[in-house]
C-alpha positions as CSV (number, residue, x, y, z in Angstrom):
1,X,45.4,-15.3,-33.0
2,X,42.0,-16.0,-31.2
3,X,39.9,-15.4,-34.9
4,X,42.5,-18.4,-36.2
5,X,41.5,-20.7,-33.5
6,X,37.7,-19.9,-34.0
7,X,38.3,-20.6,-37.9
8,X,39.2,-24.5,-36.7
9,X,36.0,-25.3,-35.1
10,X,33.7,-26.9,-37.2
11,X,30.0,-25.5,-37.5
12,X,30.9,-22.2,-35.3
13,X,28.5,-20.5,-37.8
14,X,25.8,-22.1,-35.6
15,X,26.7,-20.3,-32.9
16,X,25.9,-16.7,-33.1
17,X,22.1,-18.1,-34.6
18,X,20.9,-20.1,-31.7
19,X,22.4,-17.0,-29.6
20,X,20.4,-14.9,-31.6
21,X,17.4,-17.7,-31.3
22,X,18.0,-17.4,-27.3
23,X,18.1,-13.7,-27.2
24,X,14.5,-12.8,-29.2
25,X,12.4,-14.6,-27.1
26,X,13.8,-13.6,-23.9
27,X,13.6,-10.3,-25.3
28,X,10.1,-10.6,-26.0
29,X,9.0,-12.1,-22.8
30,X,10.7,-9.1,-20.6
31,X,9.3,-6.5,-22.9
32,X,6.0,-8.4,-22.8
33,X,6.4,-8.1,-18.9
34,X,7.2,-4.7,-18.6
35,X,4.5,-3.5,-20.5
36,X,1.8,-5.0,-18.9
37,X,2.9,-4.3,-15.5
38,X,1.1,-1.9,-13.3
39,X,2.0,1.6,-12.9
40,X,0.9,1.6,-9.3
41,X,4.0,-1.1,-8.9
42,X,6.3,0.7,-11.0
43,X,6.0,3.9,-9.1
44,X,6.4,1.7,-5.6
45,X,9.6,0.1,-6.7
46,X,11.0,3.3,-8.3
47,X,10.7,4.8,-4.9
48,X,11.9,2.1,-2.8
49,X,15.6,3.7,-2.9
50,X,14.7,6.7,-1.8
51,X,11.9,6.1,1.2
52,X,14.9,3.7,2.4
53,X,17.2,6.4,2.9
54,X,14.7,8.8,4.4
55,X,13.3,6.2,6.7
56,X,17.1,5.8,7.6
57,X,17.7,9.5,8.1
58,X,14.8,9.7,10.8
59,X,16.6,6.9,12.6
């Protein structure tokens, strides 16, 4: 029922390729990012979780 009303629109064939346009460069930015972020900062903000419950424990 939905795929019927999808067939109607004209130039939906667009849509998945500027989604997929959208997609690779924002993919590309964040692994871009990741990768040349600092391990010192990695390793602070994996631990934030935990010294925020031990720091609430002492409390």
């Amino acid at each position: 029922m939905f795929s019927q009303y999808l067939q109607q629109i004209e130039g939906i064939a667009t849509y998945p390729l500027i989604s997929l346009f959208i997609f690779i460069p924002f993919f590309i930015i964040v692994l871009f990012i990741a990768i040349r972020m600092k391990k010192e900062y990695t390793d602070h903000m994996s631990r934030l979780p935990l010294d925020e419950i031990q720091n609430s424990e002492r409390i």
